[in-house]
C-alpha positions as a Markdown table, in Angstrom:
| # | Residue | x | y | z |
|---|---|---|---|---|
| 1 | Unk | -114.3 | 43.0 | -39.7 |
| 2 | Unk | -117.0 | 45.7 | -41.0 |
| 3 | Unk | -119.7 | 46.8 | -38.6 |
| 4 | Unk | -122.6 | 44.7 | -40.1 |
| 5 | Unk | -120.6 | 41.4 | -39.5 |
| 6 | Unk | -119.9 | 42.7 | -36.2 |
| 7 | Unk | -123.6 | 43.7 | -35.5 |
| 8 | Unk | -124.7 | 40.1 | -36.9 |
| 9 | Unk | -121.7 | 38.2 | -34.6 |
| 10 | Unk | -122.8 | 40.8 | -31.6 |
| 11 | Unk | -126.7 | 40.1 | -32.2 |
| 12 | Unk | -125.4 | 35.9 | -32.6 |
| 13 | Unk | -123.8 | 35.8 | -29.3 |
| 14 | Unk | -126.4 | 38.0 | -27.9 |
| 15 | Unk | -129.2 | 34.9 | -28.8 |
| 16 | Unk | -126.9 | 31.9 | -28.0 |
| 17 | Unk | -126.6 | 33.4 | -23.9 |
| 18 | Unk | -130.3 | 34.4 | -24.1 |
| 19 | Unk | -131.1 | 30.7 | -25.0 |
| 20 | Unk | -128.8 | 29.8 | -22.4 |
| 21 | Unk | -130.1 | 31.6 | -19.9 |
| 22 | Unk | -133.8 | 30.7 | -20.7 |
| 23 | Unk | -133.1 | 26.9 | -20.3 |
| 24 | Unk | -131.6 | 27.5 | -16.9 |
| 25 | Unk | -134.7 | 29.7 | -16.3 |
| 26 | Unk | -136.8 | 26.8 | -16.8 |
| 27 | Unk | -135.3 | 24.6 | -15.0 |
| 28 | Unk | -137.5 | 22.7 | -12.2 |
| 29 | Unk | -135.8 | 21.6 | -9.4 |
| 30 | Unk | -138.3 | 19.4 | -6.9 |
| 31 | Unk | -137.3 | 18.2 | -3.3 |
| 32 | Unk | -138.6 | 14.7 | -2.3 |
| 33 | Unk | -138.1 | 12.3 | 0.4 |
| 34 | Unk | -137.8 | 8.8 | 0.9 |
| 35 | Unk | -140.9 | 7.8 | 1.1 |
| 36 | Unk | -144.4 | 6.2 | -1.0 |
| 37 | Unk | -144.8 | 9.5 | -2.1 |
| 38 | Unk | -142.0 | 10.0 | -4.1 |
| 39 | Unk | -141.8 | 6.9 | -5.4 |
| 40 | Unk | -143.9 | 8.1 | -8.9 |
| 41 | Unk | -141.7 | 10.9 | -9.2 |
| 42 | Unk | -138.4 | 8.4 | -9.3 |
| 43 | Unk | -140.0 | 5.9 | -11.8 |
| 44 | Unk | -141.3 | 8.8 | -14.0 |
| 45 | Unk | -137.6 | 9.7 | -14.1 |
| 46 | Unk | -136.3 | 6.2 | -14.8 |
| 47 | Unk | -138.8 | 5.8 | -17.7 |
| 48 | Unk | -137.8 | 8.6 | -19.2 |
| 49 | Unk | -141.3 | 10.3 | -18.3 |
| 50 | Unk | -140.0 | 13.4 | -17.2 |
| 51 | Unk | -138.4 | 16.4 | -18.9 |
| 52 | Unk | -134.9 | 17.0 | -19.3 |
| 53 | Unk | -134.9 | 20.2 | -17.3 |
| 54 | Unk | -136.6 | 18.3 | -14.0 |
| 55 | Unk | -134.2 | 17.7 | -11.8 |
| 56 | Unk | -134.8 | 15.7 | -8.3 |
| 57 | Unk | -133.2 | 16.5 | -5.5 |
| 58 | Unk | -133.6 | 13.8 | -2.4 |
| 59 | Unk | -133.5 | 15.0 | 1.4 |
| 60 | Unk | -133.4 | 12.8 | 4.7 |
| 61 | Unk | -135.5 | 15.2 | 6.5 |
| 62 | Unk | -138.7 | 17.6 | 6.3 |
| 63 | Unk | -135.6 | 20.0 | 8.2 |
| 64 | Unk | -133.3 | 19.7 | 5.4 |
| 65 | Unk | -135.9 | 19.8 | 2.5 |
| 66 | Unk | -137.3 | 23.1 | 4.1 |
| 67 | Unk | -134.1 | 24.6 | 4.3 |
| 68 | Unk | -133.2 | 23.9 | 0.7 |
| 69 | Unk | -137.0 | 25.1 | -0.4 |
| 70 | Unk | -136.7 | 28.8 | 1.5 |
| 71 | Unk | -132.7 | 29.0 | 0.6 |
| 72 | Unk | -134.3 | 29.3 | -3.2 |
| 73 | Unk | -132.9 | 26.0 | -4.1 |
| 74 | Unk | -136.1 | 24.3 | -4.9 |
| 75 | Unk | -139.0 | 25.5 | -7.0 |
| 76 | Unk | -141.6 | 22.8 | -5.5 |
| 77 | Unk | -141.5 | 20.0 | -3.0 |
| 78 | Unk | -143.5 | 16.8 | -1.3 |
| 79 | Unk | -144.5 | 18.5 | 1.5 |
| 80 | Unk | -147.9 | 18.6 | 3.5 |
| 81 | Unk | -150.3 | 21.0 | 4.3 |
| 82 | Unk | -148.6 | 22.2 | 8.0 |
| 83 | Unk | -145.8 | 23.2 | 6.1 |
| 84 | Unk | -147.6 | 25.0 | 3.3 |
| 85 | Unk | -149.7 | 27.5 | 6.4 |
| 86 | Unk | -146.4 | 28.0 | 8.3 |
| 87 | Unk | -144.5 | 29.5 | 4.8 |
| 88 | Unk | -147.7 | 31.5 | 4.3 |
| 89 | Unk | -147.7 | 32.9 | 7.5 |
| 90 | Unk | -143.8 | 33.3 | 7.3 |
| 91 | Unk | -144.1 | 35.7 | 4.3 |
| 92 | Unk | -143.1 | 33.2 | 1.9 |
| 93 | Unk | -146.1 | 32.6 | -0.5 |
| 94 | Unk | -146.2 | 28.9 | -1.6 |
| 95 | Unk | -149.0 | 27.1 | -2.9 |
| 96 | Unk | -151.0 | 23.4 | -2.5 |
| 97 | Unk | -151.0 | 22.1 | -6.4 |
| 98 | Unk | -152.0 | 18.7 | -5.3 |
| 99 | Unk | -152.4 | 16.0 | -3.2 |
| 100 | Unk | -149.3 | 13.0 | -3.2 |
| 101 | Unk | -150.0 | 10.1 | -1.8 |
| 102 | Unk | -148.7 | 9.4 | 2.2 |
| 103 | Unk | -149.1 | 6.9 | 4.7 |
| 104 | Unk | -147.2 | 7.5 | 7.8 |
| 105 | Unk | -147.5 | 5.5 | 11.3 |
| 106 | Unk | -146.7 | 5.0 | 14.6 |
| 107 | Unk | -144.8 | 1.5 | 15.1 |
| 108 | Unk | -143.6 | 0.3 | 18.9 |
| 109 | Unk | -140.5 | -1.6 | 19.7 |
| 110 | Unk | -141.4 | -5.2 | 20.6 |
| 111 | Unk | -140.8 | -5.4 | 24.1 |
| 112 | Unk | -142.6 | -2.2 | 24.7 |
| 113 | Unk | -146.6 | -3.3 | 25.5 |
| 114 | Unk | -148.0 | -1.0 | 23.4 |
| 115 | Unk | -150.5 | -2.0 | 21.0 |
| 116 | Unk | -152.7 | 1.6 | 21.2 |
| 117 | Unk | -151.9 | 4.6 | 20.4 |
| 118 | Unk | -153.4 | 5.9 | 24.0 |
| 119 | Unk | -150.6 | 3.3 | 25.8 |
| 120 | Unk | -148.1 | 5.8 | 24.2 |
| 121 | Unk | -149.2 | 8.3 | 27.2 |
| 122 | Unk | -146.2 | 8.5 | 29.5 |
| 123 | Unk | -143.7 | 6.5 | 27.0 |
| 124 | Unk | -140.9 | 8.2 | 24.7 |
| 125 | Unk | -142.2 | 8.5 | 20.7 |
| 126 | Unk | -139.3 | 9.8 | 18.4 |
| 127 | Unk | -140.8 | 12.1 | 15.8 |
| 128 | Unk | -140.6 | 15.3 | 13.8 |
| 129 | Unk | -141.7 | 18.1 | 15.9 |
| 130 | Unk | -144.6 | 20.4 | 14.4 |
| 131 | Unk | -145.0 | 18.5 | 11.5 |
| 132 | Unk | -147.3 | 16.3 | 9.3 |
| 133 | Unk | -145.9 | 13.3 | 11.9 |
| 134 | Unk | -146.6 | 14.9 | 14.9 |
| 135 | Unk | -150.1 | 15.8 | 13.3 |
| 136 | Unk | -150.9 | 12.4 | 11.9 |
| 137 | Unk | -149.2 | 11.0 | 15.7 |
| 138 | Unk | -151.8 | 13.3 | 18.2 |
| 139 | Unk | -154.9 | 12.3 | 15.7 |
| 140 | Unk | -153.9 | 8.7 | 16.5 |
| 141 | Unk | -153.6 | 9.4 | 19.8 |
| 142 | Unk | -157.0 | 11.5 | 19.9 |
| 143 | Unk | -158.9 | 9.1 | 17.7 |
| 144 | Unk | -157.9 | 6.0 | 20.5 |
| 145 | Unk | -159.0 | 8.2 | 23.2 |
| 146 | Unk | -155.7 | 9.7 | 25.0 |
| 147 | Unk | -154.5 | 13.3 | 25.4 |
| 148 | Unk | -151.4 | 14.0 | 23.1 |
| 149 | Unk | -150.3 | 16.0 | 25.7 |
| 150 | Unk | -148.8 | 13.2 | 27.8 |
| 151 | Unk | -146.5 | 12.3 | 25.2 |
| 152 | Unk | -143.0 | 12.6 | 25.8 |
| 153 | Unk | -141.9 | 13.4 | 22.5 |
| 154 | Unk | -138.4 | 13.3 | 21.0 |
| 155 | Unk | -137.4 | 15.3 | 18.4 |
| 156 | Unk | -135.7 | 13.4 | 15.8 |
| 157 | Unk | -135.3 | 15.1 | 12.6 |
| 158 | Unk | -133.6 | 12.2 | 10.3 |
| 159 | Unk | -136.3 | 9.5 | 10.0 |
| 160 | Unk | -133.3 | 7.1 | 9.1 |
| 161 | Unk | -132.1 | 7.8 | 12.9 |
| 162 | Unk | -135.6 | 7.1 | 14.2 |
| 163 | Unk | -135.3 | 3.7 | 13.0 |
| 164 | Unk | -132.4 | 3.3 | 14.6 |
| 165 | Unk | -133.5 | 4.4 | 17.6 |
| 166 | Unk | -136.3 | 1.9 | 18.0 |
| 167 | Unk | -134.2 | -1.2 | 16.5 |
| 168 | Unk | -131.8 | -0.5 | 19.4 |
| 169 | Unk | -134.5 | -0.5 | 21.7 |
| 170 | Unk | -133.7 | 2.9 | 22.7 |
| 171 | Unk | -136.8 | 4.3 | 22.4 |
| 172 | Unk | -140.6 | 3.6 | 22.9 |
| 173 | Unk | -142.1 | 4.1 | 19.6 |
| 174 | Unk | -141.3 | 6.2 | 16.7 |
| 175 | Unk | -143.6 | 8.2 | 13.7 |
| 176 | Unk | -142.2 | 7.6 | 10.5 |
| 177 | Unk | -143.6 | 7.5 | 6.7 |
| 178 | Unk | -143.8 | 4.3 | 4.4 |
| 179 | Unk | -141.5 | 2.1 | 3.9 |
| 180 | Unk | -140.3 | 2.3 | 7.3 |
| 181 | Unk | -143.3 | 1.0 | 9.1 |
| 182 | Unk | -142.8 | -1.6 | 7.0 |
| 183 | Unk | -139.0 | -2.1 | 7.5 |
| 184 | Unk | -139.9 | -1.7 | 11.6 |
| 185 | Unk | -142.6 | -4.0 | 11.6 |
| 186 | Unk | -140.1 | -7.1 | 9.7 |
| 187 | Unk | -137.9 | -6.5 | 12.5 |
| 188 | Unk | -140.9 | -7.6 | 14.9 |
| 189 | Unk | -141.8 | -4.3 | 15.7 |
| 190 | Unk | -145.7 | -3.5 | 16.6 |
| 191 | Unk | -147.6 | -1.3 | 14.3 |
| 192 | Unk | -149.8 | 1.0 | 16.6 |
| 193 | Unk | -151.7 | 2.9 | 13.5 |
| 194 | Unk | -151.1 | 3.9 | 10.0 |
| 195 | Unk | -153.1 | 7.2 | 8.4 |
| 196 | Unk | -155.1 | 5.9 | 6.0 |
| 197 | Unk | -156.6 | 3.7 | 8.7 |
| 198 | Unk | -158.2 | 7.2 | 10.3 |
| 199 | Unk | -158.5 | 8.4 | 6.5 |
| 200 | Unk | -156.4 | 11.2 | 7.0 |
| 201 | Unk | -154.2 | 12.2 | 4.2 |
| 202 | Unk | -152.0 | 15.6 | 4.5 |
| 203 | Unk | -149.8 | 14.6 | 2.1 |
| 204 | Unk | -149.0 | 17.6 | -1.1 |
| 205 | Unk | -147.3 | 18.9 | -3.7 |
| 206 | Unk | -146.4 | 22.7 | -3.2 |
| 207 | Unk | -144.6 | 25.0 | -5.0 |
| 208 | Unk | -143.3 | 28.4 | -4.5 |
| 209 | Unk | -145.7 | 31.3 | -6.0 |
| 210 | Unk | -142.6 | 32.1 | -8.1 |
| 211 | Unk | -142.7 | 29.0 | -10.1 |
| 212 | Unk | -146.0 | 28.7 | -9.9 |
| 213 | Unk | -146.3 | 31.5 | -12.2 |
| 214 | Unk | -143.3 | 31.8 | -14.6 |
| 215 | Unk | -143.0 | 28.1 | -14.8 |
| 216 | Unk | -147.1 | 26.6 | -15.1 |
| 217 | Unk | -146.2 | 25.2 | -18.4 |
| 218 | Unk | -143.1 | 22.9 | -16.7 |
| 219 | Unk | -145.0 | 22.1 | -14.1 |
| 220 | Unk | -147.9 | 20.8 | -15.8 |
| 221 | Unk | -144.9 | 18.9 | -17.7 |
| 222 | Unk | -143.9 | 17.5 | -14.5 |
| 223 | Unk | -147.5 | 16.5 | -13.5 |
| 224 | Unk | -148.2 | 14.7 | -17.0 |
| 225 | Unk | -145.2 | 12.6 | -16.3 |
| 226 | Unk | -146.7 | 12.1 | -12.7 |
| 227 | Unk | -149.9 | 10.5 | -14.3 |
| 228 | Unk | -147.7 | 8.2 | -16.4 |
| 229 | Unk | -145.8 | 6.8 | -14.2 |
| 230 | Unk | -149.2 | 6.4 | -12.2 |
| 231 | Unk | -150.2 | 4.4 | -14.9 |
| 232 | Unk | -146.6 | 2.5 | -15.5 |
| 233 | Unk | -146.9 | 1.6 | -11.5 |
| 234 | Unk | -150.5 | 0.5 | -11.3 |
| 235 | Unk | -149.8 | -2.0 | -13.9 |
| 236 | Unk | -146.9 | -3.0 | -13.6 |
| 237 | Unk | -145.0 | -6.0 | -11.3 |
| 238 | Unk | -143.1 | -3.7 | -8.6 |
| 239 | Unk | -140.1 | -6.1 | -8.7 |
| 240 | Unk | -139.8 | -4.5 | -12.3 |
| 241 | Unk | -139.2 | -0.8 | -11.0 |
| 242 | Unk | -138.5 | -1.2 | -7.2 |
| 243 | Unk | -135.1 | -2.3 | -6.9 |
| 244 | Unk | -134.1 | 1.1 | -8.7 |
| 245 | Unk | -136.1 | 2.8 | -6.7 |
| 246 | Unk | -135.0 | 1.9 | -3.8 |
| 247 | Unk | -131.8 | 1.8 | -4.6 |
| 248 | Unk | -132.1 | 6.2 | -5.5 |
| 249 | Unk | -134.6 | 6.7 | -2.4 |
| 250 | Unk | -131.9 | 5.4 | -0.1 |
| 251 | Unk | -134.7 | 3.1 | 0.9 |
| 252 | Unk | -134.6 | 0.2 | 3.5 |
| 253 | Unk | -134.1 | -3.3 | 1.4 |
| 254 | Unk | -137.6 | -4.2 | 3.0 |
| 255 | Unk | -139.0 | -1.9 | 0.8 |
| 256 | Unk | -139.1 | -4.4 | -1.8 |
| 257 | Unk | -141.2 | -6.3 | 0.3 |
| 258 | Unk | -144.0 | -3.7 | 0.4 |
| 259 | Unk | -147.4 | -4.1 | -1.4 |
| 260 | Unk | -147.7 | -0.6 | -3.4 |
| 261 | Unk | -151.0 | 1.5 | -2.8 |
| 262 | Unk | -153.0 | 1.9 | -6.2 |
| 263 | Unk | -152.0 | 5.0 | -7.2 |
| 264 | Unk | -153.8 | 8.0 | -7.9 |
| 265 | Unk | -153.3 | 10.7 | -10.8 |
| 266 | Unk | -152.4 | 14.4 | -9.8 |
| 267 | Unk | -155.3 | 15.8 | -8.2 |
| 268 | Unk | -156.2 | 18.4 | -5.3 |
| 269 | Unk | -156.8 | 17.7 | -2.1 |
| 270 | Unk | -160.0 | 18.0 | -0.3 |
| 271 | Unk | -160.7 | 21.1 | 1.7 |
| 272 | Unk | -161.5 | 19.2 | 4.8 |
| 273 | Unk | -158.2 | 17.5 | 4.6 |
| 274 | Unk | -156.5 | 20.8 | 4.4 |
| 275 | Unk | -158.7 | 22.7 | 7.0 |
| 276 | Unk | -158.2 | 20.2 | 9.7 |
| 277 | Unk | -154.7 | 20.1 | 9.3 |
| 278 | Unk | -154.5 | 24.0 | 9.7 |
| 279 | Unk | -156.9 | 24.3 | 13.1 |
| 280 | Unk | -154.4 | 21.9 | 14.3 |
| 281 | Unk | -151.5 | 24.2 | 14.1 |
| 282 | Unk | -153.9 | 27.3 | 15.4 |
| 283 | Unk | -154.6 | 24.8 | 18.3 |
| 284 | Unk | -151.2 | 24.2 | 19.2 |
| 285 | Unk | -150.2 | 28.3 | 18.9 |
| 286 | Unk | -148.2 | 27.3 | 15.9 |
| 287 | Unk | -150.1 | 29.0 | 13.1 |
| 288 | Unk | -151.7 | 32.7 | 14.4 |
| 289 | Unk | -154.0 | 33.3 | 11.2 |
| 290 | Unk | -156.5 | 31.2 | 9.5 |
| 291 | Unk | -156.6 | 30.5 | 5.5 |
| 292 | Unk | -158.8 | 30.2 | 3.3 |
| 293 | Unk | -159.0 | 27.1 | 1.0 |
| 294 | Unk | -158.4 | 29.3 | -2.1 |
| 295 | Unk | -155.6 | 30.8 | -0.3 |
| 296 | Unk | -153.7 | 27.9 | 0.1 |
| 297 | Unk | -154.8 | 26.2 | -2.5 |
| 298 | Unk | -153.7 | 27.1 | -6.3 |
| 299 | Unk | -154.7 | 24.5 | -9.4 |
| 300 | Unk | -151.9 | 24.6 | -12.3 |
| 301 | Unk | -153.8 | 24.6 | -15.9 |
């Protein structure tokens, strides 16, 4: 072999694990959990919506999902805004890129009496601990005039387990997301208060600064697909889509029972949304500096 064939085969090679290694670059790897919120994400997948290089990763818990995101395993998540200040203030920079639909609640076992969230003072509530459920959980408990405080709170990572917990009457109440208020109240459990009854919605899309600016084009990508499947679900019969769904999510067979919210396209959140969220954490010692909107906050063109 004379040296210009051996350049050309050197400088072939040399482009074939460049390409390689570009396509692994780009891949977009996004945590989501079973709830309403990723529900978009799944059917955007199943219609063949998203790109090939998206890859969805599913996680029982905010715990696990965390984990995963600071590990360097995931370039974006569902998340919510508690989440997003406590990575700021631990040094690693993520960013709000929109809101995603949640509705999370407090349901009661049947036998317990409670039918407001201020009977919950005094009584055992299985939740996530400093989280967007034990956020959404002392608002409830605020907005029906009791003192969070009085709570005895469980901590219960896995919101399967919580579930559990309450159909085996071995707790008071538990915090969970859609669809398991839904699968809690078909077992005759009582639901106490849902989010979007008090209007508050902490729900987002984050994604690490990394990604967020070597890989704006893919996630713009991802978000297109979003806004399709948006428009695929808001006009489409449920029983068409949810059985797959729910059968990836892991989800509860209830959840075919649930009456989808009218979806909304990809979109930020509003800045009071995200600002009361984050004096909640200061509040509660959790969070020792105070953001900015903009600093949090990061739109992807």
């Amino acid at each position: 072999m004379n040296l210009k064939k051996a350049y050309v085969l050197c400088l072939i090679v040399s482009m074939l694990l460049l390409s390689a290694c570009s396509k692994e670059k780009n891949n977009l790897t996004v945590g989501i959990l079973p709830d309403l919120g990723s529900i978009p994400f799944v059917v955007a997948e199943q219609q063949g919506y998203l790109e090939d290089n998206v890859i969805l990763e599913i996680y029982q818990s905010s715990v696990d999902r965390d984990s995963a995101l600071y590990s360097g395993n995931l370039d974006g998540s569902i998340s919510d805004v508690l989440a997003v200040c406590l990575a700021q203030e631990g040094e690693f920079p993520v960013f709000i890129t929109s809101q995603i639909y949640g509705r999370y609640g407090i349901v009661a076992g049947k036998d317990s009496g409670v039918t407001g969230a201020k009977m919950l003072e005094g009584k055992e509530i299985g939740l996530s601990l400093n989280t967007v459920i034990e956020y959404v959980t002392d608002s409830m408990v605020l907005a029906d005039g009791g003192d969070p405080a009085l709570l005895k709170k469980i901590s219960v990572p896995k919101i399967p387990s919580r579930l559990e917990l309450l159909q085996n009457n071995q707790i008071d109440a538990i915090a969970v997301p859609e669809p398991f208020i839904t699968a809690a109240g078909n077992e005759g459990a009582i639901i106490v208060n849902t989010s979007d009854q008090l209007g508050i919605n902490p729900g987002v899309m984050l994604f690490t600064k990394a990604a967020a600016e070597k890989k704006n084009s893919e996630i713009k990508a991802l978000y297109d697909a979003y806004d399709k499947a948006v428009e695929y679900i808001n006009s489409t019969d449920s029983a068409e889509f949810m059985p797959a769904v729910t059968e990836k999510l892991g989800l509860p067979e209830s959840a075919l029972e649930i009456v989808l919210p009218e979806y909304e396209k990809t979109a930020l959140p509003e800045e009071e949304q995200v600002l009361n969220a984050m004096n909640w954490l200061i509040e509660k010692e959790l969070l020792e500096q105070e953001y900015t909107y903009d600093e949090l906050v990061k739109k992807i063109n």
